[in-house]
C-alpha positions in Angstrom: -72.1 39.4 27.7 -73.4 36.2 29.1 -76.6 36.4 27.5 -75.1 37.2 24.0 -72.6 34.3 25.1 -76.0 31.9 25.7 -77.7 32.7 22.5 -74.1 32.2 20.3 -74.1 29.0 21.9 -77.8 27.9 20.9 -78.0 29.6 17.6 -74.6 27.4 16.9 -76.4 24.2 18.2 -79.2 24.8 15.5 -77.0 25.1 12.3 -74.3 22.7 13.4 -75.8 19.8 11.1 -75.2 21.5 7.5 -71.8 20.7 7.3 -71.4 18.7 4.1 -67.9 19.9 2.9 -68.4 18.7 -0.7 -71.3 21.3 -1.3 -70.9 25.3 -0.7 -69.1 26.2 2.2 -71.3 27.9 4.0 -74.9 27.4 4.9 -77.9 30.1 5.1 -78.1 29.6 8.8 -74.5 30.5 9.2 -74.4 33.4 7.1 -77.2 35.2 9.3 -76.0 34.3 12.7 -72.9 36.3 10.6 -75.2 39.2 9.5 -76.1 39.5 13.6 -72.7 39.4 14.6 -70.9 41.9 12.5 -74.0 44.4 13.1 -72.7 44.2 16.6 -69.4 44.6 16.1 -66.9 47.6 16.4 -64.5 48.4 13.6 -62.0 47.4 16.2 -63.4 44.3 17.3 -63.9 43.6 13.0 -59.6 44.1 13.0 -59.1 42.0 16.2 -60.4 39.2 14.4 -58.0 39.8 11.4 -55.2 40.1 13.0 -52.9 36.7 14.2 -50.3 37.1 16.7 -47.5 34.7 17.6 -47.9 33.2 21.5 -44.3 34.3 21.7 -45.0 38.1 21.4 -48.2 38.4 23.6 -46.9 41.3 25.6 -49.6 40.4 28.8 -52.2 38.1 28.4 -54.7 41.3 29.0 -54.0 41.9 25.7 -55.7 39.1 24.3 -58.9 40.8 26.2 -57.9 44.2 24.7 -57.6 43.7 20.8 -59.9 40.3 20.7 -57.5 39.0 18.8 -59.3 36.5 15.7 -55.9 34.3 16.0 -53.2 32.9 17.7 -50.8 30.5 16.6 -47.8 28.7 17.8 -45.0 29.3 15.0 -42.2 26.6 14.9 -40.2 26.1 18.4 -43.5 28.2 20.1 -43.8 25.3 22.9 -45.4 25.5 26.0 -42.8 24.6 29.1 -42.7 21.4 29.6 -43.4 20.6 26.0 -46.2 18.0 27.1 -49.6 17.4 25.5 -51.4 18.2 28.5 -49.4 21.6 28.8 -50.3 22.5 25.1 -54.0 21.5 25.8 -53.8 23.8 29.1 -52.0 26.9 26.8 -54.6 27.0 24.5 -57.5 26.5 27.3 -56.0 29.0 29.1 -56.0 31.6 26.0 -59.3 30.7 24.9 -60.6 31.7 28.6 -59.6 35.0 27.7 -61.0 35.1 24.3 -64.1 34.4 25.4 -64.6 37.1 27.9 -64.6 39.7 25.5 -67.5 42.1 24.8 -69.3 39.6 22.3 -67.1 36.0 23.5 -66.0 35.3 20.1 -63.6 32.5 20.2 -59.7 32.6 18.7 -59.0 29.7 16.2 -55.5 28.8 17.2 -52.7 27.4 14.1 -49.8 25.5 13.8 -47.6 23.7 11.7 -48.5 20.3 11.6 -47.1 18.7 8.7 -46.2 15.7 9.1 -48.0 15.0 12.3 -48.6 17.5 15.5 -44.9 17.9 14.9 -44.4 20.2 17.8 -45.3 18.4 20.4 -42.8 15.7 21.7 -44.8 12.4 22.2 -46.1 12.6 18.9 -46.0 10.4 16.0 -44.1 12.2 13.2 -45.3 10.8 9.5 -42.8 10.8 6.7 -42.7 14.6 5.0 -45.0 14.9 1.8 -42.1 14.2 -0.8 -42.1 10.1 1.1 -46.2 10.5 0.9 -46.1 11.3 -2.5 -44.0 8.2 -3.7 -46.6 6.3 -1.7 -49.0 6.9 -4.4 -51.7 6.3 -1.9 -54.1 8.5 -1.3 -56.4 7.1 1.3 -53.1 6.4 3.1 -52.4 9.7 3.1 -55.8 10.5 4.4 -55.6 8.3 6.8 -52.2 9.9 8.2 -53.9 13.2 8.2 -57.7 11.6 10.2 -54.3 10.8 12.5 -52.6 14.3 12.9 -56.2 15.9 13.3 -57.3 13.6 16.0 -53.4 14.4 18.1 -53.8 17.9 17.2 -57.3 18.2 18.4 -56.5 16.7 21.8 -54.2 19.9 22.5 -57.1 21.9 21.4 -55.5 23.6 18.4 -58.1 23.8 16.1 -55.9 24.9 12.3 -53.4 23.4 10.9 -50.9 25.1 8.0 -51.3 22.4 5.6 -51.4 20.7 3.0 -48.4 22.8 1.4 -49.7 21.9 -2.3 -47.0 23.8 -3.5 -45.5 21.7 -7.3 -42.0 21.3 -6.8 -39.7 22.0 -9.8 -36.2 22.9 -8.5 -35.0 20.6 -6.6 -32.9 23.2 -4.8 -35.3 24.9 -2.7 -35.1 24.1 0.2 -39.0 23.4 1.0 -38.7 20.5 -2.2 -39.9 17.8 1.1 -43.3 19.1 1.5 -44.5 19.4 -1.8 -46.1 16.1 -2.8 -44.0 15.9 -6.3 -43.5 17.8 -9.6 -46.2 16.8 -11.1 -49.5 18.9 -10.6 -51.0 15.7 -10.9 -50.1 13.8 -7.9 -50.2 16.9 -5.6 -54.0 17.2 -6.6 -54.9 13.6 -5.6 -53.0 14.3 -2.9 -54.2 17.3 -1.9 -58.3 16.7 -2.0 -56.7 13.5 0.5 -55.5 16.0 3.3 -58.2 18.1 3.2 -60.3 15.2 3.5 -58.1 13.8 6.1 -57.9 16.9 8.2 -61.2 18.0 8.1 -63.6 14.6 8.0 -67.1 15.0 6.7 -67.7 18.0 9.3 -65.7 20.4 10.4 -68.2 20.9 14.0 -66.8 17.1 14.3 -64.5 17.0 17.7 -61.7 14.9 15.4 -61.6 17.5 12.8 -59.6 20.6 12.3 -59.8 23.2 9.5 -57.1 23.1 6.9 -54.6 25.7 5.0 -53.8 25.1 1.5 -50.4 26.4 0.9 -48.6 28.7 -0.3 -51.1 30.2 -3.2 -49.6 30.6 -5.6 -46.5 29.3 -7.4 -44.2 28.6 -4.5 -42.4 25.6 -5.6 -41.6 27.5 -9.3 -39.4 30.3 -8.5 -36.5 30.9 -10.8 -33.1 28.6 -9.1 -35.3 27.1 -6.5 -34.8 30.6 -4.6 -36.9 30.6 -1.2 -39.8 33.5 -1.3 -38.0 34.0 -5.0 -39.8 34.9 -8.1 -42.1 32.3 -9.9 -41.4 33.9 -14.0 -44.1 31.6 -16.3 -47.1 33.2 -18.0 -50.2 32.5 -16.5 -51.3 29.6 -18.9 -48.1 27.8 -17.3 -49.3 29.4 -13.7 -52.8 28.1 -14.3 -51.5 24.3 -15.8 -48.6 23.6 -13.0 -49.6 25.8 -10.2 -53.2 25.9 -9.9 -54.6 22.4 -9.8 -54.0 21.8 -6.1 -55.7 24.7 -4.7 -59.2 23.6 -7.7 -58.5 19.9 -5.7 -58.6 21.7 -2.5 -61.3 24.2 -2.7 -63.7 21.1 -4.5 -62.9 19.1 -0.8 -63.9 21.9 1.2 -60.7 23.4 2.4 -61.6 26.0 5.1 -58.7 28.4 4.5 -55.4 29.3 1.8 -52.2 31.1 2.9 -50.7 33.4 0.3 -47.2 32.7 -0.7 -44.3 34.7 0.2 -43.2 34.4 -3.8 -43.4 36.7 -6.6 -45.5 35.5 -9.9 -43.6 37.8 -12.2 -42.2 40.3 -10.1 -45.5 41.2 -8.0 -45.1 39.8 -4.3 -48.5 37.2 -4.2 -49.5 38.9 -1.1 -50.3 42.2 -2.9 -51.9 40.7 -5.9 -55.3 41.7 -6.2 -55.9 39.8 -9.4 -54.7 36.4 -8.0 -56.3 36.6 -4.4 -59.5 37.8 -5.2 -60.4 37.4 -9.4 -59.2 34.6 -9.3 -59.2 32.8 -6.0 -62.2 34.0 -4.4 -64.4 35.0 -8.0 -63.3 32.8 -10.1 -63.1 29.4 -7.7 -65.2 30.8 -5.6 -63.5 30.0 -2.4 -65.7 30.8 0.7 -63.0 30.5 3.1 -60.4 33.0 4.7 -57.2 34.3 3.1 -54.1 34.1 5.7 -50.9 35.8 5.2 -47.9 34.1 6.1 -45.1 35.1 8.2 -44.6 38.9 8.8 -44.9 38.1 4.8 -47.1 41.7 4.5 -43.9 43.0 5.3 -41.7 42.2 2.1 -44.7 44.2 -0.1 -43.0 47.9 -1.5 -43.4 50.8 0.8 -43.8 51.3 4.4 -45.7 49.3 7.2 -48.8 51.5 6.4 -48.9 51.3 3.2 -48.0 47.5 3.2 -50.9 46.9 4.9 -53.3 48.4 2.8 -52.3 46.9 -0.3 -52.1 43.4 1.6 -55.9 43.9 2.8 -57.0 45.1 -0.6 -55.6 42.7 -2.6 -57.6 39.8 -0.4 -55.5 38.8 2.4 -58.8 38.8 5.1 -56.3 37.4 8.4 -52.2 38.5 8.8 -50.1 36.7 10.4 -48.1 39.8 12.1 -46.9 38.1 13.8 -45.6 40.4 16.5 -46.4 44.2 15.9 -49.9 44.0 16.8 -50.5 46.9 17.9 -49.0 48.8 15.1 -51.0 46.9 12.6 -54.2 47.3 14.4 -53.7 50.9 14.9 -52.8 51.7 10.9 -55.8 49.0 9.8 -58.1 51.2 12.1 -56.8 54.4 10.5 -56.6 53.2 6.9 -60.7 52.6 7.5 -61.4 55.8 8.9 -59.7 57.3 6.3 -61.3 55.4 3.3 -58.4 54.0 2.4 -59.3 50.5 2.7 -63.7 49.8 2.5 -65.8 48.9 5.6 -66.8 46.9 3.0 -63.7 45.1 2.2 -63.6 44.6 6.1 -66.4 43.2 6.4 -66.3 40.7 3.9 -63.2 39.4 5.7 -64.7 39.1 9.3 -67.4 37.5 7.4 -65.2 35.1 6.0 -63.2 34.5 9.4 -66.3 34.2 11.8 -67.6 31.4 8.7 -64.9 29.1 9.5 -65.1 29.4 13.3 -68.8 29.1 12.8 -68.4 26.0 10.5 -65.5 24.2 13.5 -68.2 24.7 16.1 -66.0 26.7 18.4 -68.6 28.4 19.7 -70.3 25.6 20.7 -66.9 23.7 22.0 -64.5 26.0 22.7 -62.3 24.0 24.6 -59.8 21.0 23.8 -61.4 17.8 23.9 -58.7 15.8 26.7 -60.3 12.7 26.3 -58.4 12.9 23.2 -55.0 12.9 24.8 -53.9 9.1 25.1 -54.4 9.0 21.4 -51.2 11.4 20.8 -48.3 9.0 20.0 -50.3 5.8 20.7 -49.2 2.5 19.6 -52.4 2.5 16.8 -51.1 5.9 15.3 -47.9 4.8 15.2 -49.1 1.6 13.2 -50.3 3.9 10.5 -47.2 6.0 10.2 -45.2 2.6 10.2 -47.2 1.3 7.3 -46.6 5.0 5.6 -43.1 5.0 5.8 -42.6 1.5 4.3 -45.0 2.6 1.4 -42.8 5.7 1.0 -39.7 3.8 0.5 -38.1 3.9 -3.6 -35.9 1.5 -4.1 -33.6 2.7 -7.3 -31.0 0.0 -7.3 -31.0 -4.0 -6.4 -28.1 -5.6 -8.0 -27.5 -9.2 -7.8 -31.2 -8.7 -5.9 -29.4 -8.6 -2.5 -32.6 -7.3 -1.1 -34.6 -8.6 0.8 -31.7 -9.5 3.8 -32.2 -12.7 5.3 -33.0 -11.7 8.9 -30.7 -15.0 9.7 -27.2 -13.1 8.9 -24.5 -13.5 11.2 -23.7 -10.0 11.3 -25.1 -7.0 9.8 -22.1 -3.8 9.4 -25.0 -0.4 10.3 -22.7 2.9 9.8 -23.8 6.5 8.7 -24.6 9.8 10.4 -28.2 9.0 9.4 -28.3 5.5 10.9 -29.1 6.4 14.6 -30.5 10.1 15.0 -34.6 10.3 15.2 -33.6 14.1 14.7 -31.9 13.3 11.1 -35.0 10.9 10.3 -37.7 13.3 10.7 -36.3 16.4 9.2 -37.1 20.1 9.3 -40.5 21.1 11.3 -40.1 19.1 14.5 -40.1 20.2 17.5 -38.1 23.0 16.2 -38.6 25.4 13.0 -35.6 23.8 11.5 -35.9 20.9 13.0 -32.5 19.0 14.9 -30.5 16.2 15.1 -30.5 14.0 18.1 -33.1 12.6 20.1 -35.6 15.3 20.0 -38.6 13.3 20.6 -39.6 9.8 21.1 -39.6 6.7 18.0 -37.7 4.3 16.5 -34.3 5.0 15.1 -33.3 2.8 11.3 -30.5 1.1 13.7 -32.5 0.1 16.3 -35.8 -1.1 14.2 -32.5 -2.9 12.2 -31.8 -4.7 15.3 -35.5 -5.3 16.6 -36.0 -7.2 12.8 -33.2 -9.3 12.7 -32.7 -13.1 14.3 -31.4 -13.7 18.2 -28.4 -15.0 16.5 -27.3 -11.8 14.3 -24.9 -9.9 15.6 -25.3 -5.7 14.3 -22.4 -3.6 14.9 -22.4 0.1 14.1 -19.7 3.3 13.4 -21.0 6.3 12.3 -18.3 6.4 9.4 -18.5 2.9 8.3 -14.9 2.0 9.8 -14.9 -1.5 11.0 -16.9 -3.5 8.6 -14.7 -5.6 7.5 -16.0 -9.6 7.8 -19.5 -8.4 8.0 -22.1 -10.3 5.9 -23.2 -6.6 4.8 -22.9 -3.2 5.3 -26.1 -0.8 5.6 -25.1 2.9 4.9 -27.5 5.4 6.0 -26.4 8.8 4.5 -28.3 11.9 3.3 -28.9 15.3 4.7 -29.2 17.1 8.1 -32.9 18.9 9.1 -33.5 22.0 7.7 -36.8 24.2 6.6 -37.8 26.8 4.6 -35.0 29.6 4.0 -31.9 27.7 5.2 -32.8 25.3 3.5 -32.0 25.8 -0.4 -28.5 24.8 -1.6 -26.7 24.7 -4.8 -25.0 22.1 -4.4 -27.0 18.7 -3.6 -23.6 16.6 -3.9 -23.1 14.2 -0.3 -21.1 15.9 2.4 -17.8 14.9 3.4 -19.4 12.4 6.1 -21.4 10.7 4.0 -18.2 10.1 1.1 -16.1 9.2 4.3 -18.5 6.5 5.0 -18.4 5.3 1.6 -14.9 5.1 1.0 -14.5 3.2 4.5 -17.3 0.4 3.4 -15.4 0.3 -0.4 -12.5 -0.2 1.6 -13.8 -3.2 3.7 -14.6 -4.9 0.7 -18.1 -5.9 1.8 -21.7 -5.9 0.3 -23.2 -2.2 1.1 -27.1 -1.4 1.0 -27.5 2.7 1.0 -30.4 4.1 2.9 -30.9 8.0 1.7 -32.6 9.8 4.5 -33.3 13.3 2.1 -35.7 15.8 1.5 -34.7 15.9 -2.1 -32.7 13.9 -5.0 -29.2 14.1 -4.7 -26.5 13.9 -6.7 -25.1 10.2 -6.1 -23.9 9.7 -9.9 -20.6 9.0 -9.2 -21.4 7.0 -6.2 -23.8 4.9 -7.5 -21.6 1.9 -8.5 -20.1 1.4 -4.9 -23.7 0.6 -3.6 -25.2 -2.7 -4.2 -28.1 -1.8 -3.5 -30.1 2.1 -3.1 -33.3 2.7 -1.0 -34.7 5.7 -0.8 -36.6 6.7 2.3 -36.7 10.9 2.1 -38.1 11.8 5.8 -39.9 9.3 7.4 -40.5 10.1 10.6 -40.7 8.7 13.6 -41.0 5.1 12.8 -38.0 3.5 11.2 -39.2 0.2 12.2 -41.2 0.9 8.2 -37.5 0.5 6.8 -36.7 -2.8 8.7 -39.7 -3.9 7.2 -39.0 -3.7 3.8 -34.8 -4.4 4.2 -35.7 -7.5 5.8 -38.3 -8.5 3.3 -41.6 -8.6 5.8 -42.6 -6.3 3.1 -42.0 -5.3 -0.7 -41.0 -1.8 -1.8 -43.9 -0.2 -3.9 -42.8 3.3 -3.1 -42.3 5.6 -6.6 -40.3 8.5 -7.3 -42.6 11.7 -6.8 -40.0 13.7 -8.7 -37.2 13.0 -11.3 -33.7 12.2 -10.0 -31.0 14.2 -12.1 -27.5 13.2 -13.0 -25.9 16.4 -11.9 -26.4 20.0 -11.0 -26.2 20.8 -14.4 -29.6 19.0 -15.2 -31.6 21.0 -12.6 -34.6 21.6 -13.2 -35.7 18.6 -14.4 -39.1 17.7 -14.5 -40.6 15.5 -16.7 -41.9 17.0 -20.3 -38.9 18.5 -20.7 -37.8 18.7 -24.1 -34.4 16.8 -23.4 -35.5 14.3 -20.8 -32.8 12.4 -19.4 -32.5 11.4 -15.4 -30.6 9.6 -13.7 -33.9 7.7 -12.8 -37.2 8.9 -13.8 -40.6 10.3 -12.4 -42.2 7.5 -11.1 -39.5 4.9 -11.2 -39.4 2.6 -8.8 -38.0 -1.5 -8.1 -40.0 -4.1 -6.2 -38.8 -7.4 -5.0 
């Protein structure tokens, strides 16, 4: 084993130079280092590497030895004990240990959701969620974010990330409307090629790059009522005009690998679709990357375990995410081979595909995480970045009398709302947690406290988290919206403000004072009825960790420039609204946006 080990490593030293992402994916040198590695390999080594396990449902760490597993990932909440950089960094050195002393030392490529940042790892700096980078309208800021995330992700070692999601959102009540980029296929192109770009630099072998994931192919963020894993019903013209730019952006930036989407296109789960995943994605674009499922999402296909399998495999899908039945899918893959119903071929062609992009990282070469890397994560220069994103991200839909800018000089400053003081509430869904939490869940800056960091010595800023005692205050900032959620619990019918948020409200009317409302959302919401209560309206979806980016612009060290990504509707009643729609009329529309 050591000597195959010792050649891997020198054969990867000679190709490691061709890795222009902007030309084909894969070079001639790759592809026969390939050829010599599949001719070694077992059919079950070849289903090892397809198969992704979750580090929560490793039964013994033998196993990873015993089925050479081709992935492992961390799935939202899977944290290492303490939840430190340097543990995640030993995790992952730990399981690549064991990777590597398998028969032929082929290395795992480990994934995770970082989205908006290494949002799993407390310490890190959280970005805004793609809705806030989308108003930005900036797409080297957004690759700059992303040069970020790779650099704190690759400190742990983790080597994949699941994103960019470059799903088109057009219901606003599904529940995943934050991390698409906008409705507009548009913007979530630009945006797209920016990630990639971002994520996986001008070489993927680079130690500050990781491979990306375009997600969720295809037609996620159409479904019929904004229904989570629901059924996307347009004929493939409209498939191929809304759905299918971002993945043609993508691919043309060298993205290393797509996840298939747990939706339907016209009743046929996408994970089963043999048309989409391989005529289309892999012939037609000729993407040269791997195919990922997503979430036990081989599951939801018609039939039994077995059978979901098969049809999963032979539609395209080269890696599944089991994420915990490992054994049962390795043993029925095995079988379905021996018994011809699924091709060595088709087998083969997947490996081929998976050992490309490890090839192309250079994890053969550099297995291990790179912990000179780990002072970057969360380090005053990152944080800078994500600073400068939020305040770019920030819409500003209403200015009356132009009461914004605040003079920093006020003699008191009235801060209320559930949203005002929770780095939980600020960052949303996807940190630290699937669903993400409120409270103080990892380190930043709150809105009240980069509020009180802005203003003068002599401003005094009080705060109640339901608005009561403003009266006398110069002004009264409200910062209302929603509570972290993600994908699943996150689609509602109603996008109307809670009961907290109207409580504030009526408590500011009440006081009879000036009120600036800060909407900490993932989404438009309804606020028609509000609207005339609040002097002035900001808009600041998810932004993170750094809500120093809002005192920046409230206090006027900066202008607003953010633009809306999608349109804002009047009521339920209007939803969907995107814009081209035959009877266009938002509250504000697509791309709207005040300065000062």
């Amino acid at each position: 084993m050591k000597r195959i080990w010792a050649v891997l490593v020198v054969l990867s030293m000679l190709f490691a130079c061709s890795n222009e992402l902007n030309d084909s994916f894969t070079t001639p040198a790759i592809e026969k280092e390939i050829d010599r590695l599949l001719s070694q390999m077992t059919l079950e080594e070849k289903v090892g590497q397809m198969t992704q396990v979750d580090i929560r449902y490793i039964k013994k760490p033998e196993d990873v030895i015993k089925y050479g597993f081709g992935s492992i990932l961390s799935g939202g909440g899977a944290t290492p004990t303490p939840n430190t950089p340097e543990a995640w960094a030993d995790l992952y050195d730990s399981l690549q240990t064991l990777a590597l002393r398998t028969r032929l030392g082929i290395p795992i490529i480990y994934g995770i959701d970082a989205v908006h940042g290494h949002n799993n790892v407390k310490g890190a700096v959280i970005f805004p969620h793609n809705i806030g980078m989308g108003a930005t309208r900036n797409p080297d800021l957004v690759k700059k974010a992303c040069e970020i995330t790779a650099v704190e992700v690759a400190a742990t070692g983790i080597d994949w990330t699941f994103g960019p999601c470059v799903a088109v959102t057009r219901d606003e009540r599904w529940g995943r409307t934050y991390e698409s980029f906008g409705e507009s296929p548009d913007l979530v192109s630009e945006m797209a090629k920016a990630e990639v770009e971002g994520f996986q630099g001008t070489s993927l072998d680079d130690p500050l790059s990781i491979v990306a994931c375009a997600k969720h192919f295809i037609g996620d963020g159409g479904t019929t009522g904004g229904v989570d894993q629901g059924n996307t019903e347009v004929d493939e013209e409209t498939l191929r005009k809304i759905h299918l730019p971002g993945y043609i952006s993508a691919i043309k930036a060298g993205v290393g690998t797509i996840m298939a989407s747990y939706s339907s296109w016209n009743g046929i789960k996408c994970h089963g679709n043999k048309y989409l995943i391989t005529t289309l994605l892999k012939g037609e674009l000729g993407f040269e990357g791997f195919v990922v499922s997503d979430w036990a999402a081989i599951d939801q296909l018609p039939g039994d375990y077995r059978s979901d399998i098969k049809t999963a495999i032979n539609a395209g899908i080269d890696m599944v995410m089991v994420p915990d039945k490992y054994e049962e899918f390795i043993s029925n893959l095995i079988d379905l081979v021996e018994k011809g119903d699924v091709s060595q071929s088709r087998i083969d062609d997947a490996v081929r595909r998976i050992l490309r992009v490890k090839f192309k990282l250079g994890l053969f070469e550099n297995p291990f995480s790179n912990r000179d890397l780990l002072p970057k994560i969360g380090c005053e220069e990152h944080r800078m970045i994500a600073r400068q994103c939020v305040r770019e991200s920030l819409v500003l839909l209403k200015n009356k009398n132009n009461i914004l800018p605040l003079p920093k000089n006020l003699k008191r400053i009235h801060v209320s709302g559930k949203n005002a003081d929770d780095i939980g509430n600020q960052c949303g869904g996807w940190t630290i947690t699937w669903q993400g939490s409120s409270g103080n869940i990892t380190d930043g800056t709150t809105i009240l406290q980069g509020i009180k960091k802005a203003v003068s010595s002599e401003t005094k800023v009080t705060y109640s988290f339901d608005g009561s005692g403003a009266e006398g205050a110069d002004v009264a900032i409200a910062v209302l919206g929603e509570r972290p959620y993600a994908e699943m619990k996150g689609d509602r019918q109603d996008l109307s403000l809670d009961s907290d948020d109207l409580r504030t409200l009526e408590n500011l009317r009440k006081a009879n004072v000036p009120t600036v409302v800060i909407l900490i959302t993932g989404r438009p919401l309804i606020i028609t009825e509000q609207l005339d209560s609040m002097d002035a309206l900001l808009v600041a979806w998810l932004p993170g960790t750094e809500g120093d980016g809002i005192a920046d612009v409230l206090f006027g060290d900066f202008s607003p420039k953010g633009k809306l990504p999608v349109s804002w509707p009047r009521d339920m009643s209007q939803i969907p609204i995107n814009i081209g729609d035959a009877n266009y009329d938002p509250l504000f529309p697509y791309g709207f946006g005040l300065t000062y």
